[in-house]
Every structure is written in structure tokens, then in C-alpha cells.
Backbone as a printed PyTorch tensor [residue, N CA C, xyz], in Angstrom:
tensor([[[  5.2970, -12.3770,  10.4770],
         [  5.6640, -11.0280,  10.8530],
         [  5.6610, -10.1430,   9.6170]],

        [[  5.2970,  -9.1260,   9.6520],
         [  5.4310,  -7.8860,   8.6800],
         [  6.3150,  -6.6730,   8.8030]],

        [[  6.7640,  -6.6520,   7.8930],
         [  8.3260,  -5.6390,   8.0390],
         [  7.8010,  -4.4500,   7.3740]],

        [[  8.2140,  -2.9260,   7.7490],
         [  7.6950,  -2.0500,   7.0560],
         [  8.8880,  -1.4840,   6.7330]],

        [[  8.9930,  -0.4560,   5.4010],
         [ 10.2520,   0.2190,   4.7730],
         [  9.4410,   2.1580,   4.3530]],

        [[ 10.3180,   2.3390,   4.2540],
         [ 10.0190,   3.5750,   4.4760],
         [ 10.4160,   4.8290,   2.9350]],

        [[  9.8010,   5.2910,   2.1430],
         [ 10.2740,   5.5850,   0.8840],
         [  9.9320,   7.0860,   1.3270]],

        [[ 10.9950,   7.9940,   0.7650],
         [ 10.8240,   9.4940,   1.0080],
         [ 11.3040,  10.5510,  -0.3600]],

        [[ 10.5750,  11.2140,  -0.6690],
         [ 10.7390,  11.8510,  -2.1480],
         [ 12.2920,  12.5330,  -1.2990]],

        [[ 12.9630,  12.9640,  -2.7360],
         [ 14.2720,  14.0760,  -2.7400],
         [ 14.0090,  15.0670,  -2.8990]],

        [[ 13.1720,  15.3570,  -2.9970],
         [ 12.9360,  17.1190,  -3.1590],
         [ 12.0830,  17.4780,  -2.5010]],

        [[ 10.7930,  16.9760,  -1.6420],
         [  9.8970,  17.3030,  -0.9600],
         [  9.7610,  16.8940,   0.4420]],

        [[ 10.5030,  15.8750,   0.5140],
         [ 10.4770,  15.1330,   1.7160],
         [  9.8130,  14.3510,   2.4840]],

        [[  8.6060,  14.3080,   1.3010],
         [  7.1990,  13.5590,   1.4710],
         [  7.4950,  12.3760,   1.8640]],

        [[  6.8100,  11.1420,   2.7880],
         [  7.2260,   9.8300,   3.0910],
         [  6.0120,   9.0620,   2.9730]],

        [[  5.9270,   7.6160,   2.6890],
         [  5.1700,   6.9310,   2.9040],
         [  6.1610,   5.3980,   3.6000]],

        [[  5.5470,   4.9030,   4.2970],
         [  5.8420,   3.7580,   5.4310],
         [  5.0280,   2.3420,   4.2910]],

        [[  5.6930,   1.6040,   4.2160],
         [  5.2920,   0.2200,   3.1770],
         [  5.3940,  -0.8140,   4.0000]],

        [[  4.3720,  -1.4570,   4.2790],
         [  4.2820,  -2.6020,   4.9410],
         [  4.3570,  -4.0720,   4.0940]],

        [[  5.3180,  -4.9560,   4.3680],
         [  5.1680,  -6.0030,   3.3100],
         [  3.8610,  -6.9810,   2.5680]],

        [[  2.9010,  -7.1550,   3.9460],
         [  1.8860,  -7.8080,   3.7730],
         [  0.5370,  -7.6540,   3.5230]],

        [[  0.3430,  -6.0960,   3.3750],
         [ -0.8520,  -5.3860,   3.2830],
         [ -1.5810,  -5.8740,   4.3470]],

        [[ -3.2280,  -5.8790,   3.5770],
         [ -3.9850,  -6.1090,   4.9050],
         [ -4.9300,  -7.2400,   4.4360]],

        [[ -4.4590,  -8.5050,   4.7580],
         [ -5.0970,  -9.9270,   4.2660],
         [ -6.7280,  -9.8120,   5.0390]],

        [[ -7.7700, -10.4270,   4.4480],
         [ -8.9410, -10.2120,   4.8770],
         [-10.0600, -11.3150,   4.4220]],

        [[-10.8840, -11.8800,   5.1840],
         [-11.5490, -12.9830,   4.5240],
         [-13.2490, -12.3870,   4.5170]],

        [[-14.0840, -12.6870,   4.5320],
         [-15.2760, -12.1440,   4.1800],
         [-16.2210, -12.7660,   5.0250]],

        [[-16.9670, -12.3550,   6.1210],
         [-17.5500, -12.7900,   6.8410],
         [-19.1530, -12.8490,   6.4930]],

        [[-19.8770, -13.6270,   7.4480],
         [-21.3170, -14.1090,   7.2170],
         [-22.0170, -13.1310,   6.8870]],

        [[-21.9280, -11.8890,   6.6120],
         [-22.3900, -10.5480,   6.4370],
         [-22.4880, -10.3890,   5.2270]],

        [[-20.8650, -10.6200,   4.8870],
         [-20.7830,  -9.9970,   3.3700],
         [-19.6270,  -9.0670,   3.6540]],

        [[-19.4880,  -8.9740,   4.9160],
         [-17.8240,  -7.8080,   4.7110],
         [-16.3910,  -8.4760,   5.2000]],

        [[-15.8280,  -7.4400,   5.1000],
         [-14.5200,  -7.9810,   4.9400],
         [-13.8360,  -7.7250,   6.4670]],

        [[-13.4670,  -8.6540,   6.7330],
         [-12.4570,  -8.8770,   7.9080],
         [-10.9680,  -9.1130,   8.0350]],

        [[-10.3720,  -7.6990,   8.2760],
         [ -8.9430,  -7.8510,   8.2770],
         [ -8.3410,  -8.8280,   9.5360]],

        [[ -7.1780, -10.1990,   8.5620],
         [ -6.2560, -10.8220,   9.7920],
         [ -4.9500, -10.5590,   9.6260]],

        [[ -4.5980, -10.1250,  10.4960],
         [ -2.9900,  -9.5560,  10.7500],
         [ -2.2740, -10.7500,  11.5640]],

        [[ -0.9170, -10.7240,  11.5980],
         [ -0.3110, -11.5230,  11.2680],
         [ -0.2190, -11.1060,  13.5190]],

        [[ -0.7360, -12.1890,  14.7360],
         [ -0.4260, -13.4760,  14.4100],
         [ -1.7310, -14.6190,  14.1330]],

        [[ -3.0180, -13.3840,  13.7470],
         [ -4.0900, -14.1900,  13.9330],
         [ -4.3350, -15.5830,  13.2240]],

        [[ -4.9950, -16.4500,  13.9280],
         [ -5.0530, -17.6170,  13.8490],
         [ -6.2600, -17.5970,  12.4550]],

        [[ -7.3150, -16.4220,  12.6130],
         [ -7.6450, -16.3460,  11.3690],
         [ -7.5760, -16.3110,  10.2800]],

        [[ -6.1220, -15.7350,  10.2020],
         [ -5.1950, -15.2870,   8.9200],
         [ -5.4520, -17.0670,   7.8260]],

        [[ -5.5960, -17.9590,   8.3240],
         [ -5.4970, -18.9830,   7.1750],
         [ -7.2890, -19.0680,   6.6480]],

        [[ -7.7230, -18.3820,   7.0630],
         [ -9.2090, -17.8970,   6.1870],
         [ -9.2690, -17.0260,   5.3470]],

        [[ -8.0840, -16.2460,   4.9600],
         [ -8.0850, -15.0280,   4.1040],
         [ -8.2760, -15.4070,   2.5740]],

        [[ -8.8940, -14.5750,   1.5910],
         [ -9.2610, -14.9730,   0.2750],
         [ -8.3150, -13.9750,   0.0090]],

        [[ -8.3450, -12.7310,   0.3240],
         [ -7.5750, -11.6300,  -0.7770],
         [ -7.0520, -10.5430,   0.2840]],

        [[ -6.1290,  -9.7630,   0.1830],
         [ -5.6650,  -8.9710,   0.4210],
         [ -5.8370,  -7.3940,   0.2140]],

        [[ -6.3350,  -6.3620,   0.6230],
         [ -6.4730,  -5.1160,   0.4530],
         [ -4.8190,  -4.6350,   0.3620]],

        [[ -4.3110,  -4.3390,  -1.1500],
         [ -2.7460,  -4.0520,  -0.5470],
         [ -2.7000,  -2.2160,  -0.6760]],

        [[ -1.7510,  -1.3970,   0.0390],
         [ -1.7180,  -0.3690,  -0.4010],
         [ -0.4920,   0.3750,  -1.3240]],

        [[ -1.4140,   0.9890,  -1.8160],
         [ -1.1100,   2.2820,  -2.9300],
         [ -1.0990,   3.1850,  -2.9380]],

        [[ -0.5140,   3.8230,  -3.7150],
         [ -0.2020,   5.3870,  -3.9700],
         [ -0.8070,   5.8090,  -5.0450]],

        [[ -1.4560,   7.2170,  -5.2960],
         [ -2.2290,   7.2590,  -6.2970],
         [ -1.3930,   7.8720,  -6.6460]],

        [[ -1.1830,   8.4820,  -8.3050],
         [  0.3240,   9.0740,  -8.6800],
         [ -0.6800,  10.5630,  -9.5290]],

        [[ -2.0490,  10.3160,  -8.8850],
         [ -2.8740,  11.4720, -10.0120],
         [ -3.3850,  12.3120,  -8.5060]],

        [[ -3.8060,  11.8510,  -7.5870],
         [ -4.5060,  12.4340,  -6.9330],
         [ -3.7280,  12.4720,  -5.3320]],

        [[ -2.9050,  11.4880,  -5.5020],
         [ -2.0670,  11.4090,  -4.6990],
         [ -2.1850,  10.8160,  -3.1530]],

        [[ -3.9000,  10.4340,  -2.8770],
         [ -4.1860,   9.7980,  -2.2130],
         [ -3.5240,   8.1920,  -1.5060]],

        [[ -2.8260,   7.4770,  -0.5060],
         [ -2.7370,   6.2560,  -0.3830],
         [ -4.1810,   5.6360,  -0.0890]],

        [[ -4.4220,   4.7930,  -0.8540],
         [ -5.6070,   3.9310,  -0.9620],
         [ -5.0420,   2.0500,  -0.7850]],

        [[ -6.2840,   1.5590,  -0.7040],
         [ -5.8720,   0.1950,  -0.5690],
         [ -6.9630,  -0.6610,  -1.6440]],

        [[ -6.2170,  -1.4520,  -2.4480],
         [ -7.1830,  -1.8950,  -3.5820],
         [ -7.2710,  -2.9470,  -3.5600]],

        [[ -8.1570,  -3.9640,  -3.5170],
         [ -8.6900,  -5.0930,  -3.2730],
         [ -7.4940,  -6.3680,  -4.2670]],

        [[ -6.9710,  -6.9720,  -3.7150],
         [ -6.0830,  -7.8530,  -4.9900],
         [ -6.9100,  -8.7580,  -6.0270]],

        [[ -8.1800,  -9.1850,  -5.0900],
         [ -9.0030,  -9.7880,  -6.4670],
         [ -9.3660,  -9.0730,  -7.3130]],

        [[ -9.0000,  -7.7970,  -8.0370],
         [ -9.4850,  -6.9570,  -8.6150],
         [ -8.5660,  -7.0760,  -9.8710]],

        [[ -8.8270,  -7.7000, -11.2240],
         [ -7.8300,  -7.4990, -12.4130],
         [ -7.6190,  -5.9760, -12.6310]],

        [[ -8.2590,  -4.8850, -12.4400],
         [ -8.1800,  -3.6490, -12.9460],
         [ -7.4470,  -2.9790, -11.8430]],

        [[ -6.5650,  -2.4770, -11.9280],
         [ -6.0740,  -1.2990, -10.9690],
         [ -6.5930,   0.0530, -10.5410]],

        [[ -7.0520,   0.5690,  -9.7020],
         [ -7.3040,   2.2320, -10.0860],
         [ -7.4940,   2.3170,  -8.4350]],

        [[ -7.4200,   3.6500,  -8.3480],
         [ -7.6860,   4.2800,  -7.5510],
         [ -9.4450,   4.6500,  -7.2000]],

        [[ -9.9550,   4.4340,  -5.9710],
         [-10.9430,   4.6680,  -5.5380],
         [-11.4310,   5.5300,  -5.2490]],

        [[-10.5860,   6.7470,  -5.2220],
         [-10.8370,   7.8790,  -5.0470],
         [-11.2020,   8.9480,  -6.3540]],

        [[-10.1900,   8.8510,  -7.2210],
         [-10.4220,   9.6980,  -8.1310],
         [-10.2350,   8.6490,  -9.7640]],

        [[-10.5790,   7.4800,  -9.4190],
         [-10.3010,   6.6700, -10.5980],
         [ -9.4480,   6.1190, -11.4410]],

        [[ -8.0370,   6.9140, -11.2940],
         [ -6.5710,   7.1220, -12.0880],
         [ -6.3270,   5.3620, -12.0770]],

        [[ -5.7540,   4.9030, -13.1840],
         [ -5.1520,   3.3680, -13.3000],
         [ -3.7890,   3.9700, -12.9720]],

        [[ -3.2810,   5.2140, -12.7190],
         [ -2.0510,   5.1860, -12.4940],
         [ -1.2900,   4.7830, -11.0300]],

        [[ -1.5290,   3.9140, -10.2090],
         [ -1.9120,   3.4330,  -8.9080],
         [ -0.3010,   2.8840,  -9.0560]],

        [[  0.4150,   3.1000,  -7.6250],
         [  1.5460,   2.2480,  -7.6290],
         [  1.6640,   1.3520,  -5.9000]],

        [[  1.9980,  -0.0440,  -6.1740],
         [  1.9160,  -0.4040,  -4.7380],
         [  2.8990,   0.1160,  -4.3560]],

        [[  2.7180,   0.7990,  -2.8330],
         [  3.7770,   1.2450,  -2.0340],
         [  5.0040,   0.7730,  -1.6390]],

        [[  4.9410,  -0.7740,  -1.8400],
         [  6.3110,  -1.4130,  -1.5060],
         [  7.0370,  -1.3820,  -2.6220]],

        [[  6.5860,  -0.4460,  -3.7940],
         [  7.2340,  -0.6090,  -4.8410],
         [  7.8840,   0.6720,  -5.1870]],

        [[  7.7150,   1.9320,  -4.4240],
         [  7.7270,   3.5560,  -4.9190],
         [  9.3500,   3.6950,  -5.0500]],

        [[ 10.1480,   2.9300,  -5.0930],
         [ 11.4370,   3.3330,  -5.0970],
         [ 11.7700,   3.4900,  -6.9160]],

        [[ 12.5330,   4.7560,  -6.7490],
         [ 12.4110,   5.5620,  -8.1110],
         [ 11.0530,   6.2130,  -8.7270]],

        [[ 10.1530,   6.2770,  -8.0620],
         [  8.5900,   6.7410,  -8.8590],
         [  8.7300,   8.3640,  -8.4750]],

        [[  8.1200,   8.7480,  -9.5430],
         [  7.7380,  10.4250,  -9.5660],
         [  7.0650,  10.5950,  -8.0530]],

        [[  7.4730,  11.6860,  -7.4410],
         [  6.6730,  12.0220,  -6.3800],
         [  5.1060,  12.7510,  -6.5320]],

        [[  3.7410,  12.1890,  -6.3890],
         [  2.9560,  12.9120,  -7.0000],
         [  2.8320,  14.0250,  -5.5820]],

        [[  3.3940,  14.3120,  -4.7690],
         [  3.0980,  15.5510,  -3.9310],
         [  3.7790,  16.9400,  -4.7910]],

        [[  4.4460,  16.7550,  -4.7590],
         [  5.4190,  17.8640,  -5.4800],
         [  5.4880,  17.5530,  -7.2620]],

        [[  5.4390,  16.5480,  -7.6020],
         [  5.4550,  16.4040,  -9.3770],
         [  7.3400,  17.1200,  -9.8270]],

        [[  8.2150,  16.5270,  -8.7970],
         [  9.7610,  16.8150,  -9.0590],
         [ 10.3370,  15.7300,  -8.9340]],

        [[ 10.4080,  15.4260,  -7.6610],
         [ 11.2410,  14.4580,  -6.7280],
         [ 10.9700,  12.8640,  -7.2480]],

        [[ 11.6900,  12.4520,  -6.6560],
         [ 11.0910,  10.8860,  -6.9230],
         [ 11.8890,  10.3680,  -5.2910]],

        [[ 11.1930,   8.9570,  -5.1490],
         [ 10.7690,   8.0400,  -4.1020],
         [ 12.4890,   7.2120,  -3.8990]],

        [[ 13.0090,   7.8070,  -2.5100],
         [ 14.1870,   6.1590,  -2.9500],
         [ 14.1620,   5.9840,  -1.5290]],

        [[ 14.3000,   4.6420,  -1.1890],
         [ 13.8340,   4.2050,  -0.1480],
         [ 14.9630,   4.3220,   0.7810]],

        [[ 14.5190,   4.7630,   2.4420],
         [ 15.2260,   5.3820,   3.2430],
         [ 15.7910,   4.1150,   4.1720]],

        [[ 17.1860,   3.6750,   3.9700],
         [ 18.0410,   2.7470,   4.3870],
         [ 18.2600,   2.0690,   5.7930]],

        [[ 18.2200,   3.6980,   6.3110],
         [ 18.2270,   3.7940,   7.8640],
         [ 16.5480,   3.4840,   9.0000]],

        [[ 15.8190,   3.2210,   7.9060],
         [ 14.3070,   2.9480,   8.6370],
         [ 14.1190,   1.8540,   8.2590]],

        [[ 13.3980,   0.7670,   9.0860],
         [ 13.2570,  -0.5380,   9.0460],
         [ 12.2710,  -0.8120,  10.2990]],

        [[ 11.1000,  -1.7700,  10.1710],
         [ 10.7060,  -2.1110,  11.5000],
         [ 10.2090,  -3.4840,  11.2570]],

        [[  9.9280,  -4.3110,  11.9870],
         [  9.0450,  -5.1710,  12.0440],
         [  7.8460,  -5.4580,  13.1820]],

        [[  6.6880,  -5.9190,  13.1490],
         [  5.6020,  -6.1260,  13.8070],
         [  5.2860,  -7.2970,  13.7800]]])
């Protein structure tokens, strides 16, 4: 099961929703990638995980491949990339004031 948490800037009110498990994915006869979510029976074929991020330059959420030693954003390149299950205390890049603390009262699981 995957639990999601919910982080919301203080000054802007901006939110992003963090899912614990990202999006596990194994690579099919093609060459692409096939997301298995949790209760697929596929899921024990997965090589790597697409997890998501926050870009802290461009501000985009992106999802970056975990076999990847380098961090960055796909969009505009920034290494300043933060995983989302992690934004508690981070600068808000919507507003460039606030920062991220995670909202107590939101919780779900799937």
C-alpha cells in the first residue's frame, strides 16, 4: 500500500501531495518503461523507480528516474531537485518566502 502526505508552503499556500512509493517501473520488450503500482503482481519485475520531485528553480514537479546518479530536473536542468516526500522545511519555489511543513491533518492511503 502507498500512503500519501501532504506539504503546504506558509505563506502561499501552495501544496504538493507525496506519495511514499513513487512510481516503480520495469522495462518492457520495447524498450519502455512500465509503471507497477502496488497491488500489481508485476510490481516484483521492477528495476527502478521514477520518484517525484520538486524543482526548487523552475518549480515544476517532475519525476526522475532513481537509476540516475545525477539529480536534475528535466525540465529546465536545475540539480536543485528535492524529493517530495522530503519538502518539509524547504523554501517554497512558488512564492521564494514560505517554506513547506507538512499538513498533519491530511493523510491517505491507496
Amino acid at each position: 500500500m502507498a500512503a500519501c502526505i501532504r506539504f503546504t508552503c506558509a505563506s502561499c499556500g501552495f501544496s504538493i501531495d507525496a506519495w511514499d512509493e513513487g512510481n516503480p517501473f520495469y522495462i518492457d520488450e520495447k524498450g519502455k518503461k512500465v509503471y507497477v503500482y502496488h497491488p500489481s503482481e508485476d510490481r516484483a519485475l521492477a528495476i527502478g523507480n521514477d520518484e517525484p520531485h520538486l524543482c526548487l528553480d523552475c518549480g515544476k514537479e517532475v519525476k526522475i528516474d532513481s537509476r540516475l546518479e545525477q539529480k536534475a530536473c528535466p525540465k529546465c536542468k536545475s540539480t536543485r531537485v528535492v524529493d517530495t516526500y522530503e519538502l518539509d522545511g524547504v523554501e517554497c519555489p512558488n512564492c521564494k518566502k514560505g517554506q513547506f511543513a507538512q499538513d498533519r491533518d491530511y493523510f491517505c492511503i491507496s
